[in-house]
C-alpha positions in Angstrom: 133.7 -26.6 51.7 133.3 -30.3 51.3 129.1 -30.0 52.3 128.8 -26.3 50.9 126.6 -25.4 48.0 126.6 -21.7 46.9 123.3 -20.9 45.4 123.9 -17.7 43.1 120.1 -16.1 43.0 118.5 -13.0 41.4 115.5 -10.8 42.7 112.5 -12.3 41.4 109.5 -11.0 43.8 105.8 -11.2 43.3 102.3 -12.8 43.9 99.2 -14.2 42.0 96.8 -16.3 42.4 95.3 -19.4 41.6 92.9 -19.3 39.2 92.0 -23.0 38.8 90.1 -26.3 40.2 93.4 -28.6 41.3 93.4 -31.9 42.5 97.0 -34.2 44.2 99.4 -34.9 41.2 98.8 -31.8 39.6 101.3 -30.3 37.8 100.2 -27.3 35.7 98.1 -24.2 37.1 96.4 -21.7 35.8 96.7 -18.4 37.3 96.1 -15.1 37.2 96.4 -11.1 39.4 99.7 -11.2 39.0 101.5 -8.1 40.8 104.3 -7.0 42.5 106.9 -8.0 40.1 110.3 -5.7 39.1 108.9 -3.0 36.7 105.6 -4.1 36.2 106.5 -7.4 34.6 103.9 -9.8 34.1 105.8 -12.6 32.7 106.8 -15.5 35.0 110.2 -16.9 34.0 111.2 -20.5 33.8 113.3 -21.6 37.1 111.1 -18.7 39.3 110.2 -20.9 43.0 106.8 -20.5 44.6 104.9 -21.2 47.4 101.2 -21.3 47.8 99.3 -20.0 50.7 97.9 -23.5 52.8 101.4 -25.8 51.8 104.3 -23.2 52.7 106.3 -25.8 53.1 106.5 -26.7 49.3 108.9 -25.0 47.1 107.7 -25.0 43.3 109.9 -24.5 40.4 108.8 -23.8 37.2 109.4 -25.5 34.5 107.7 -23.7 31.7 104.8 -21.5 31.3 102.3 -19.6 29.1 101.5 -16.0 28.8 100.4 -16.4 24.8 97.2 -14.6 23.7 94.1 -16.3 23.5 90.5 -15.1 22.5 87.4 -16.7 22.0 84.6 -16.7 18.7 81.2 -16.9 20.1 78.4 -17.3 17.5 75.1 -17.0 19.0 71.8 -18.1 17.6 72.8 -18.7 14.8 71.2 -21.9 12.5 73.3 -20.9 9.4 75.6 -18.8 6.9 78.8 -18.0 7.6 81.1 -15.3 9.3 84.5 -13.8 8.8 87.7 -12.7 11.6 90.0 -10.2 10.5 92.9 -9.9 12.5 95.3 -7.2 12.2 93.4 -5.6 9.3 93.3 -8.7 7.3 89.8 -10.7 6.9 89.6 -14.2 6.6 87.0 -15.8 3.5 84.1 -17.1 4.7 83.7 -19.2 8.0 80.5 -21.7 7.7 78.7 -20.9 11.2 78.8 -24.2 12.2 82.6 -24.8 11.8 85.2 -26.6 14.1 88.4 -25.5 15.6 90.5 -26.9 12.9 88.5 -25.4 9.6 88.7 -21.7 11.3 92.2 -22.5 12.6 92.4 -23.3 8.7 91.1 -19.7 7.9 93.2 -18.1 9.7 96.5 -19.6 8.3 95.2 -18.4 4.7 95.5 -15.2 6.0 98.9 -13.0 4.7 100.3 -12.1 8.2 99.1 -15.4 9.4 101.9 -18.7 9.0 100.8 -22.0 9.9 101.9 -22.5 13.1 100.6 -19.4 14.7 97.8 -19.8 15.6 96.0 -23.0 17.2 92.4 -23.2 17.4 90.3 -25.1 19.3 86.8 -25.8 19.3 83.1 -28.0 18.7 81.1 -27.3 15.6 79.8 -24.1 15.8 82.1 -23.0 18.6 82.6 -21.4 20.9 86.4 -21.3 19.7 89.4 -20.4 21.6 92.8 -18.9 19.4 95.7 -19.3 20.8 98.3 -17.1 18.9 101.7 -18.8 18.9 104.7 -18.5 16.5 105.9 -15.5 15.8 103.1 -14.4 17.8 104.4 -16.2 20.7 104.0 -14.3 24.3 103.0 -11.4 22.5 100.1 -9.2 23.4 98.3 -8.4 19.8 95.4 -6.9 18.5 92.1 -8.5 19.8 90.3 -9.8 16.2 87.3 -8.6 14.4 84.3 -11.0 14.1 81.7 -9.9 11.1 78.7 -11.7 11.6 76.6 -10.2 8.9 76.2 -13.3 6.7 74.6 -15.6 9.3 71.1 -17.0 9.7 69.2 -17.5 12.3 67.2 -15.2 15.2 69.2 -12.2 15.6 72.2 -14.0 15.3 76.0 -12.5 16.4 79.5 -12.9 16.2 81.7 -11.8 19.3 85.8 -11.8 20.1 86.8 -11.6 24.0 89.9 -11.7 25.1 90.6 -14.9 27.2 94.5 -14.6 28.4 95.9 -11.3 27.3 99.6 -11.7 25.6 102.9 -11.5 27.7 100.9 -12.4 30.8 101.8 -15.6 32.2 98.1 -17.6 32.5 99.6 -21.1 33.0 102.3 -22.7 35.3 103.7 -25.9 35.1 105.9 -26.7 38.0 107.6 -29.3 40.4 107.1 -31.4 42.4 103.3 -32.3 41.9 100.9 -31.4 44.0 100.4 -33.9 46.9 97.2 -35.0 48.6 96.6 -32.7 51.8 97.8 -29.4 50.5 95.9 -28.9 47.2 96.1 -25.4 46.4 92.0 -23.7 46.5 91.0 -21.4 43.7 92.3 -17.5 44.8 94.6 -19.2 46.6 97.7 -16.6 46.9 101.2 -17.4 45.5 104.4 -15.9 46.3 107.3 -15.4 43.8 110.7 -16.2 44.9 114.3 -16.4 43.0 115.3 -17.7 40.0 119.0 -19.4 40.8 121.5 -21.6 40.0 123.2 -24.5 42.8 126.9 -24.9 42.2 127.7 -27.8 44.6 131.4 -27.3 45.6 134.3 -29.6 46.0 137.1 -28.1 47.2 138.0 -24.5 47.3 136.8 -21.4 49.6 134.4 -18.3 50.1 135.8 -15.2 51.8 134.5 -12.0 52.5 136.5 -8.7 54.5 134.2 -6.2 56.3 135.3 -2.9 56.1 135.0 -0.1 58.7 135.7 3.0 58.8 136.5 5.5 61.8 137.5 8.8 61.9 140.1 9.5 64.7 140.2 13.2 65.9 142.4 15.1 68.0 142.3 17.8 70.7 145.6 20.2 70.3 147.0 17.0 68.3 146.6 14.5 71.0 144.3 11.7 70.0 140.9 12.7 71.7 137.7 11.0 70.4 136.6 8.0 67.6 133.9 8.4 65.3 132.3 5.5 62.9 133.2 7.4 59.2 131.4 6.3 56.2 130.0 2.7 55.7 132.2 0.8 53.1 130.9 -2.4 51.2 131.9 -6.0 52.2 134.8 -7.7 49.6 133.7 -11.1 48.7 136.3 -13.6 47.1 134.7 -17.1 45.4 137.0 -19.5 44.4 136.0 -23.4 44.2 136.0 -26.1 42.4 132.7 -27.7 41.3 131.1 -30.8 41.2 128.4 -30.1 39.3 125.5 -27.2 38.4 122.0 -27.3 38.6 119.2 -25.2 38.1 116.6 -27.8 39.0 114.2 -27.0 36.3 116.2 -28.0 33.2 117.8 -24.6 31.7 121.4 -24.2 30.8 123.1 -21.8 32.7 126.6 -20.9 33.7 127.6 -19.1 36.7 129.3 -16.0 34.3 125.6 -15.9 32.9 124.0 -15.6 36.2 126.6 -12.9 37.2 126.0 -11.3 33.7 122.4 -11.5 33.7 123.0 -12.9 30.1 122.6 -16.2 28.2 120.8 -18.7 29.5 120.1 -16.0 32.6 119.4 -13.1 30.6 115.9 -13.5 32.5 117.1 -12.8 35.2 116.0 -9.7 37.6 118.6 -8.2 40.0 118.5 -8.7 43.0 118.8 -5.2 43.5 115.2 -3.1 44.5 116.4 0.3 42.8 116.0 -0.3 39.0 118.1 2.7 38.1 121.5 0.5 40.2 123.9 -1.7 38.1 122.8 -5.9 37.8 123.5 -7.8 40.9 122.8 -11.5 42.4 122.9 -12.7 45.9 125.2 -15.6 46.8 124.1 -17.9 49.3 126.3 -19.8 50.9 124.7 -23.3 52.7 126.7 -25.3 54.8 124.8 -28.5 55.5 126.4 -30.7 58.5 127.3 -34.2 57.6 125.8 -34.9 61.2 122.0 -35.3 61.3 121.6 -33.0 64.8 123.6 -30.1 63.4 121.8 -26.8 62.3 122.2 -25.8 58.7 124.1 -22.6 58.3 123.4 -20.2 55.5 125.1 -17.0 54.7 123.7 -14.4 52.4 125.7 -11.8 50.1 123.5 -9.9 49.0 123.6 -7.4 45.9 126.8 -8.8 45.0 128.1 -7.7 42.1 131.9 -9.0 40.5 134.7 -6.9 40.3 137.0 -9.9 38.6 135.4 -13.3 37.0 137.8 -16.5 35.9 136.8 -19.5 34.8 139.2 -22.2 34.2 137.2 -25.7 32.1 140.0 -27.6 32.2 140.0 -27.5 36.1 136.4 -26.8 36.6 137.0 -24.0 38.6 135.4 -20.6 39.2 137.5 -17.4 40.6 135.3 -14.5 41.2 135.9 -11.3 43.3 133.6 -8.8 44.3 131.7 -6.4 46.8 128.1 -6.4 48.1 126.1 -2.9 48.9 126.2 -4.0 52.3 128.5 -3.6 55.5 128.3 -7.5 56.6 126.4 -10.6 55.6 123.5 -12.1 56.7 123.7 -15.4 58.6 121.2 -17.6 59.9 121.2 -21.3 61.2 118.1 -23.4 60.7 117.6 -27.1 61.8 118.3 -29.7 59.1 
């Protein structure tokens, strides 16, 4: 096991698409269609990989991203007065029409169910202004505000809310590695979701696993006569290392009981599992990489695996789990280095 690292990896799936003007050494997208994700989620989690359509070679990971609300204040010809938001049922005082980000981002604090610190407002004198609700508003979708314009001057003049970003719906990625010159992503450009995980790079120790058929042996006037296959039984798995170290690659904290858990620092993670109704389960992928240049890498997927027995020992840095997948063997594939 002395070039094995076991990836343990949940069932993130999913596109979007870009929804932005990106140039080499980019590092934060915005995005948006987002589809395809386990129960309708909309929300991209920290450590999810991705690949964009024109640089498939690239895996992303993402390192944070942004699915507050935001909505804009237009004023339109207006030459004076003032105007008022009311979010949530509660008005602000009076705005002066030509206002910046900061004095309505002011307003809005002095509002009751408004704290300073959720909501950050940006914005020229008399707009337009963009709200960005954060706090304990953060990655929430809430109420789209109330602009009274009746107080302004001016020809006909109005004041308008729009929802720019609706809440709990990731607008923003930011990611590594940087874009690189040659493969900048193009606005529409598709991307494709892929699993959150954790890399356990092993120093001693071994994986096993124990395929299980069944057959059904019948007789003729009790002779033995004929073999059927019976039913399909799942594959036992048996993990038991020691570790070097454990990465995610993106910077959060997570154990391998919390990835087996779906808990802690993973309890955003989706199992790997495509009926919502079964129990939690991770694939384990097992990667064998040759110390010899020539050599093919060898990977070998458990898929739905789910533990039976988990025991972690600190003082040895070792893990000890046992288990079965909802399959009858594992998938292995070789792929040049």
């Amino acid at each position: 096991m002395k070039y094995t690292v076991v990836l343990f990896k949940d069932g993130t799936t999913g596109t979007a698409a870009v929804n932005d003007t990106l140039s080499a050494d980019d590092t934060v997208m915005m995005i948006d269609t987002i589809a395809g994700m386990v129960d309708s989620a909309t929300v991209v989690q920290v450590g999810t990989r991705f690949t964009v359509v024109g640089d498939a070679a690239t895996t992303f990971k993402v390192t944070d991203s942004n699915s507050n609300e935001r909505q804009t204040v237009t004023l339109t010809n207006a030459t004076g007065g003032t105007f008022t938001l009311t979010f949530d049922g509660q008005p602000t005082g009076n705005i002066a029409y030509d206002a910046d980000g900061a004095a309505v981002q002011s307003a809005m604090e002095g509002l009751s169910n408004v704290d300073v610190g959720d909501v950050a407002v940006t914005g020229v004198s008399g707009g337009p202004h963009t709200v960005e609700f954060k706090g304990q508003y953060l990655g929430i979708d809430v109420g789209t505000m109330v602009a009274d314009g009746a107080l302004l001057t001016g020809t006909t003049p109005t004041a308008d809310v729009a929802v720019l970003n609706p809440g709990a719906t990731t607008w923003q990625l930011t990611f590594t590695p940087a874009i690189q010159t040659g493969s900048v992503p193009v606005d529409d450009a598709v991307i494709t979701f892929s699993s959150q995980m954790i890399e356990i790079k092993i120093g001693d120790g071994n994986i096993t696993y124990t395929e299980n058929t069944n057959y059904d042996y019948e007789l003729d006037r009790g002779v033995l006569d004929t073999v059927r296959e019976g039913d399909q039984a799942p594959i036992d798995v048996n993990v038991d290392f020691v570790y070097e170290y454990i990465t995610t690659g993106t910077g959060e904290e997570i154990t391998p009981m919390d990835a087996l858990k779906g808990k802690g620092g993973a309890a955003g993670w989706v199992s790997s599992s495509s009926d919502p109704c079964e129990p939690y389960s991770i694939d384990i992928e097992v990667v064998y990489t040759p110390p010899c240049g020539g050599s093919e890498k060898e990977i070998t997927l458990f898929p739905e695996f789910r533990p039976d027995t988990k025991e972690v020992d600190f003082g040895e840095a070792s893990v000890s789990i046992t288990g079965r997948c909802n399959v009858v063997e594992p998938v292995v594939t070789r792929v040049a280095q």
